[in-house]
N, C-alpha and C positions, 0 to 999 in steps of 0.2 A: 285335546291339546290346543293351548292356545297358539294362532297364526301367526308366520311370522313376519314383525312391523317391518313395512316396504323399504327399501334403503335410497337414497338418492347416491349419483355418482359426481358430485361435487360436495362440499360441505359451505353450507350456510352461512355458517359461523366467521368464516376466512374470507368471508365477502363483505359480513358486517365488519370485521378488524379494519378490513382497506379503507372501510368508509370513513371508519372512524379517526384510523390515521391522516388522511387527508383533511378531516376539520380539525386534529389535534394540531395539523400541520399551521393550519390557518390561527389558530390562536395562538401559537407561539411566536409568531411574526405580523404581529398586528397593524406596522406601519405597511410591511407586502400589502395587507390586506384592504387598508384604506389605499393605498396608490390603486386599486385594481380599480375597487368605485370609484374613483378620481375619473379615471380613464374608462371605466364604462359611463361616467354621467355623459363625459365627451362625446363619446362614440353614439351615443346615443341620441345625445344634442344634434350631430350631423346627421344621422339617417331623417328625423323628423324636417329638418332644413331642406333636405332631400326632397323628400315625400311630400312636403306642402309646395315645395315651386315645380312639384312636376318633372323633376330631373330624374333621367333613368341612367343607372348605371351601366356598366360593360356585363352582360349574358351571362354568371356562373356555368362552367363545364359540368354539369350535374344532371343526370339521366332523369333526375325524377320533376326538372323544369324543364325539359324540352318542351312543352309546349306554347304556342306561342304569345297566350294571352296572359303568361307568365311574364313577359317582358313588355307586353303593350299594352296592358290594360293596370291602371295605377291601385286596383286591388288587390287583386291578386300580385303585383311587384309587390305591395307593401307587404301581405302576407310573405310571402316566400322572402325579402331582404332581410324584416326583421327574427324569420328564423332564423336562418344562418348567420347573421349578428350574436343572437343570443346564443348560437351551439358555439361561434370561434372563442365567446370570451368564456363562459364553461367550462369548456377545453382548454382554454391558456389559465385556469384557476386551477386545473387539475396538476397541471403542470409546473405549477409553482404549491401545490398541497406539497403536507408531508409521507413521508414511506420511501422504502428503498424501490428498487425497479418495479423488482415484482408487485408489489402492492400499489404502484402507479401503474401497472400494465392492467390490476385490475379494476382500479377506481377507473380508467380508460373505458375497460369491456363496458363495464356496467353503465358511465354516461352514456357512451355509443347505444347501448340496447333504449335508454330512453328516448336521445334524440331522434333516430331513426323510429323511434314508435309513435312521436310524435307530430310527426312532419308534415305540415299545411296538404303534401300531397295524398296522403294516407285518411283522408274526410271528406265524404262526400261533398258538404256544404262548402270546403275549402280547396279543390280540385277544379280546376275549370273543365277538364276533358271529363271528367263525372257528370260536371253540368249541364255541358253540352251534349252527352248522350242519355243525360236521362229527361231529358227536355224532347229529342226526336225519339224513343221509345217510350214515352208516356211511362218511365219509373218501370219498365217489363227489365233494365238492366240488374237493378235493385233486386225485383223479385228473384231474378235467377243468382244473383250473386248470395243474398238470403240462403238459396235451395242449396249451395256449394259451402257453403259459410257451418250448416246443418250437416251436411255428408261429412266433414271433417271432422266436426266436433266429435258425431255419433262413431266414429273410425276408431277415435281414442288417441292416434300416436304422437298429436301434438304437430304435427306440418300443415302447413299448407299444401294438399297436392298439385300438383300442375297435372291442367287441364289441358290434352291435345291431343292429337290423332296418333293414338297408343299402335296402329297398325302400323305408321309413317317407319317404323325402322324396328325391324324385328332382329333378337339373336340369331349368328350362325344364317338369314337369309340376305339383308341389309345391312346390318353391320355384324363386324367380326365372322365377316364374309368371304374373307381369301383363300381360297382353295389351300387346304395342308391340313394332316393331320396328328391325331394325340399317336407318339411313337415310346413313349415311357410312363409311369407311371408310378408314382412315390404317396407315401403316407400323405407327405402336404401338396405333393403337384400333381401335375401332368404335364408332361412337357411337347412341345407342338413341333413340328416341322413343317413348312410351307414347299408346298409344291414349284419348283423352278419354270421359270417364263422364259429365261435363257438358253443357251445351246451350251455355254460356258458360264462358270460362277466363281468367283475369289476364291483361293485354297483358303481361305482363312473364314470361318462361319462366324453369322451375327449369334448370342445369344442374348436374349432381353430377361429383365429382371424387375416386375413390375410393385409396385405396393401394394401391400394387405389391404389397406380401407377400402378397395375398388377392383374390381377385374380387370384384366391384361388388356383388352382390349380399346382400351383411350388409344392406341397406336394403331388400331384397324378398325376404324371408326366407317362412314361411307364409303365407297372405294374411288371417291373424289379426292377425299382426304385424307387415305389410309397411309400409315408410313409403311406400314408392313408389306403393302401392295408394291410403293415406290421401291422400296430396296429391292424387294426380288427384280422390279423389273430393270434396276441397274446391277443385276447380276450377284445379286449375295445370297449366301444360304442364311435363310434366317430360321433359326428355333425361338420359343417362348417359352417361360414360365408360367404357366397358371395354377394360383394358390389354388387348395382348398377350400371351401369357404366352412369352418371349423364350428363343430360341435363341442357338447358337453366331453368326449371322448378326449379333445384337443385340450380340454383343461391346462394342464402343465407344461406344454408346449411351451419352450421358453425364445429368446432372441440365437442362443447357442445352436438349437434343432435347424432352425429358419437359414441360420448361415450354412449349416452342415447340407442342408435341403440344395442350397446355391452350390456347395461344390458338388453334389450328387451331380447337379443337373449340366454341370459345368464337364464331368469326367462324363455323363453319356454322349454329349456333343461332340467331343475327341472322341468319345471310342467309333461313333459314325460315319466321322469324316476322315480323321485320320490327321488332325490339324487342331490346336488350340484355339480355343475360342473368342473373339473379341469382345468383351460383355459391352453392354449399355444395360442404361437401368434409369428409371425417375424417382424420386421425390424418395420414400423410406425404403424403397427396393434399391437404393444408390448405396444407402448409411448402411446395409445390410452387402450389398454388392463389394465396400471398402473393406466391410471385417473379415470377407470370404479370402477376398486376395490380400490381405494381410496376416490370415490363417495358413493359406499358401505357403505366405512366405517363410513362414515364422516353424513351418513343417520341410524347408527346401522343396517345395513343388511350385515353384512361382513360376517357372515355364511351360504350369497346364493353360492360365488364361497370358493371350498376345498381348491383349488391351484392354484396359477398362474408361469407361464413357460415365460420369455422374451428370444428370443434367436435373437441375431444383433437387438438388438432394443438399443436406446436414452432415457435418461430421464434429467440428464445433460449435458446440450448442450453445456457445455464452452469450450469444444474442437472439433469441427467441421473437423480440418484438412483441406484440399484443400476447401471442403464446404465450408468454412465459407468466402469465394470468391462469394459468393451469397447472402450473406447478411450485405447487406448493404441499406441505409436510399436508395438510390441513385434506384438501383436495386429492392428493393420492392416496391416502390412508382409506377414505371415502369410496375412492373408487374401487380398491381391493375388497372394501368391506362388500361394498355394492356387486362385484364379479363372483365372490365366492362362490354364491349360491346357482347360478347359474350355469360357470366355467368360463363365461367369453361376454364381449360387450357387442348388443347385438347394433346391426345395419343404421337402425333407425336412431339409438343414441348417437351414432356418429354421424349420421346425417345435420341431426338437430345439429351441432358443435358447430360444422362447419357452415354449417345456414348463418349460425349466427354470429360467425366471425367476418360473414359477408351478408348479413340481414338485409340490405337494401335490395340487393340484385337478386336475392335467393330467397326471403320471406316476403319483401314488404312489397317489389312488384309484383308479387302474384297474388297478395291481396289485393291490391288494387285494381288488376285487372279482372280476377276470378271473384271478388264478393260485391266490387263497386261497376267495373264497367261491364262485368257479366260475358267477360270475353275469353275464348279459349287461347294459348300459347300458341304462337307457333311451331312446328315439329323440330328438336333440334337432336342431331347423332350424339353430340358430345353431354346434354341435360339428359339425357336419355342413360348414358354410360354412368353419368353421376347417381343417377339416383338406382342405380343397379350394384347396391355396396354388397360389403361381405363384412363378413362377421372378423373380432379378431381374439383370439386364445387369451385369456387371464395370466397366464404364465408367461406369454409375449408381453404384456402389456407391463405386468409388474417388472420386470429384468428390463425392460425397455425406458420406463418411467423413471424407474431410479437411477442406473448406473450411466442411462445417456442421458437424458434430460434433466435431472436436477444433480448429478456429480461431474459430468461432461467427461466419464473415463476416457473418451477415446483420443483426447488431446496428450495423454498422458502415457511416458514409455512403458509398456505392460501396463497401463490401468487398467484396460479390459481384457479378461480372457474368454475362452471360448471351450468351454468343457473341460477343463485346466489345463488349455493352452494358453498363457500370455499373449497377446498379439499388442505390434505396434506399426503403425500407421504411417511413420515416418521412413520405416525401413523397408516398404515397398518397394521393389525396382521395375514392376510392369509398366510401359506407359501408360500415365493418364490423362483421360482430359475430363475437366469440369466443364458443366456449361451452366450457367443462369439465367434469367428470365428477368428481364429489367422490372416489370410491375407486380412482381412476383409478393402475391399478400400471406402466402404458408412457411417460403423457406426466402426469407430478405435478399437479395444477391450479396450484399455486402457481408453478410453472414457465409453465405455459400462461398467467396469468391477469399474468405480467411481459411477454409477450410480446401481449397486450391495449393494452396500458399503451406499449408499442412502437410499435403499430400505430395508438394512439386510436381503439381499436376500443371498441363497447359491452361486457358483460361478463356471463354466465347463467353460472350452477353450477348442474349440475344433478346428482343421486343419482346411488348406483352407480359401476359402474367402467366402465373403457376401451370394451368392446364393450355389456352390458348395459344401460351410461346413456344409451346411444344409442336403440338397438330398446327404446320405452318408451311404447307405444301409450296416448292416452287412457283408454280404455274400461275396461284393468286398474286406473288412477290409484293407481302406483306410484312410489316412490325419490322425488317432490318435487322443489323445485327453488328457489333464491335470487336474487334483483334486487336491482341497487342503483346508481341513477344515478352517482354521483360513482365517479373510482377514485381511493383515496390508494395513498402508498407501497405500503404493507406489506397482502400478501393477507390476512392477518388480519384487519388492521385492518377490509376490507372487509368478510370475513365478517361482522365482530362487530355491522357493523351495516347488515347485508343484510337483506332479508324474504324470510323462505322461505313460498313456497306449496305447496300439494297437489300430487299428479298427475305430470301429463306436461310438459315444458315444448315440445311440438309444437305450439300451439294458440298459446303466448306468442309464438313463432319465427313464426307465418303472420301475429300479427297486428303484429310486426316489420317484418314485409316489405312486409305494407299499409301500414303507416306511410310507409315510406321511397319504396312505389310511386307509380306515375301514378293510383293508382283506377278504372283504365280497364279495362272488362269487352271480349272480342270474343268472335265467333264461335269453335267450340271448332273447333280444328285438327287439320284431317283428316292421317295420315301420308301421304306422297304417295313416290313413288321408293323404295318399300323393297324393299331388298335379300334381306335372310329374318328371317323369325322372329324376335324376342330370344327367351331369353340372346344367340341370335347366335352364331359359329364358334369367335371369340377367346375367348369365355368357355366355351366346350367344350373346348378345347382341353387336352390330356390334359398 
């Protein structure tokens, strides 16, 4: 029997289209086109003005020039200026190419993927801290970076690995460490209960609702930074979600199962305590946490959850940003074709994805550290939880892809159902709150903070990005955070006149929840029927 030809889970083709739109774009407007070299001859004219009198400019914020001989030494400036000259105007060509978003979000991806390939810092001969280390190691950096350059190739999966002290944070010992454990157990979960530190706890229980690409535990990270540690020790019952991390078995598992999985785990949490549940949730365990309680609703059971919390979560999609370079007819079709044969899209494809929607922080410094300066990472909780993904069902993905991401049903009254429930979004009445993440590169705030405004949910910005703004402990009072009762239109508008405070906004969020609670203190709740240990099986699971 002949084998069957390997599939890719993008299509090729819809990447050649975008390129071509963007020069068809260019030839249609060919006076655009001379104004641009008009204005790069200039631009050009100045930097060399620059560069021959010696004049150094103000220090680019760019991680991959922090070093210093990047700024004082007129080779290396010139190197690294006239990069990032030649990447702004690039970019400002793409920007005036032709194609509709989409097809600019992907001519975008793909410039980005070259410029960050190419970048003065990413060559040994053009590196100053390459230079200089392999000047005091007589080229021993080289060699070993060679010997790691080799182990990945011969791996096959296409990453760079990050090199570090693999012992520095174990599962279940160092992180996702907080004493509690698995007290249920579903087809796709397990659900957790944390052991109480208090003598009294809120009648009213946390439950968390994490995302499929990643295990639960980004929120019990070191127990410096654990959130799940902080809450109990301000007296909350907290339960978790932890996916399954899904086989060929899960095949057909669709977005409908995953929400049903959320009220499962939502009615075992009342039936323990005897109290609704407060949900929070991040990033696609939010967009999944919204259709739960608007399945709720839409059944008259909206007084099983007290509150619900989305923080970097989506509900309208009509602004994807870079994203939306993966969604396309072209690109999904590809990807179904490519899951078929398997059931699910595994760890490591979505690894690659998200590497290289942040290639510089997550590919290109680890080559330069791991194959040019021969140096290990240092230990980090949270790169440690990233690279510990999980698998996600073919059936989640396709019901996922289409109806949310390229039809955007959930903006729509009954656009989406839920096993032939209709559910609408607008007619929630549990309180909510949203929160976003100002540098946030997955789910935009201003994307997130329309879908606030969807919801009449309340509305926190809080610093930093996607995962960072999140795991934001008090104690460091770090990245800040913005309020602002009213929401008008336009995100801006809002920010412009928001009040931004210090710190963490964990502290603003518990006294949210007070707000909205009973006020009612009990006895702290013993875990009773547990099954084993957390993390639990499902979150071990390889």
């Amino acid at each position: 029997m002949a084998a069957k030809k390997p599939t890719l889970p993008f299509d090729p083709f819809a990447l050649a289209e975008a390129a071509g739109e963007a020069m068809m774009g260019f030839a249609a407007r060919p006076q655009d086109l001379l104004k641009v070299q008009i204005d790069a001859a200039q631009q050009w004219g100045d930097f060399w003005t620059s560069a021959l009198t010696g004049k150094a400019g103000e220090a680019p914020r760019d991680r991959r020039f922090m070093a210093k001989e990047w700024q004082e030494d007129p080779w290396f400036r010139g190197l690294r200026d006239s990069y990032l000259l030649a990447s702004a105007q690039l970019r400002h060509m793409v920007d005036l190419g032709g194609g509709d978003e989409g097809s600019k979000a992907t001519q975008r991806f793909l410039l980005d993927q070259y410029l960050n390939a190419v970048s003065p810092a990413n060559f040994a001969v053009t590196n100053p801290e390459v230079v200089r280390r392999t000047k005091e190691t007589n080229g021993a950096n080289l060699v070993e970076g060679f010997r790691n350059l080799m182990e990945d190739v011969a791996a096959g999966q296409g990453i760079v690995r990050r090199r570090t002290d693999d012992t520095a944070f174990v599962k279940g010992e160092t992180i996702a460490a907080t004493p509690g454990s698995v007290v249920y157990e579903h087809e796709l979960f397990q659900l957790i209960q944390y052991a109480p530190t208090t003598d009294t706890v809120a009648a009213e229980p946390l439950l968390y609702v994490p995302p499929l690409v990643n295990r639960y535990y980004m929120i019990d990270l070191a127990p410096s930074q654990s959130f799940v540690k902080w809450l109990v020790g301000e007296g909350r019952s907290v339960f978790v979600v932890s996916w399954v991390n899904p086989g060929p078995q899960h095949k057909d598992r669709d977005v409908g199962d995953y929400v049903l999985a959320i009220v499962a785990a939502i009615e075992e949490a009342k039936r323990r305590t005897g109290h609704a549940p407060d949900l929070f949730s991040f990033c696609l365990g939010g967009t999944l946490a919204a259709i739960a309680v608007a399945w709720l609703a839409a059944k008259k059971r909206s007084d099983e959850v007290h509150s619900a919390t989305l923080i970097g979560s989506l509900v309208d999609f009509s602004d994807m940003r870079d994203w939306s370079a993966f969604v396309h007819e072209g690109h999904l079709a590809a990807l179904e074709d490519h899951l078929e044969g398997q059931g699910y899209i595994d760890s490591v494809e979505l690894q690659r994805l998200f590497a290289a929607m942040r290639a510089n922080d997550l590919i290109w410094s680890s080559v330069v550290n791991h194959y040019l300066l021969g140096k290990d990472a240092p230990p980090s909780d949270l790169l440690t939880w990233f690279e510990d993904g999980a698998r996600i069902p073919a059936g989640f993905l396709k019901s996922y892809n289409r109806a949310l991401l390229k039809d955007n049903k959930l903006v729509e009254p009954a656009g989406f159902d839920v096993q032939g429930t209709p559910i609408d979004l607008a007619k929630i009445a549990t309180p909510m709150l949203v929160i976003a993440l100002k540098d946030d590169h997955v789910s935009a705030w201003e994307a997130v903070y329309r879908g606030a405004r969807l919801l009449g949910a309340d509305f926190v910005l809080g610093g930093s990005g996607h995962n960072a703004g999140v795991i934001n402990p008090p104690s460091r009072n770090k990245h800040g955070y913005w309020t602002r009762d009213d929401r008008p239109e336009s995100a801006s508008d809002w920010l412009a006149g928001a009040t931004k405070h210090e710190g963490s906004w964990w502290p603003w969020w518990t006294r949210w929840l007070a707000a909205k609670g009973s006020g009612k203190a009990v006895a702290a709740r013993k875990i009773e029927d547990a099954i084993e240990p957390a993390p639990g099986s499902y979150a071990m699971m390889p």
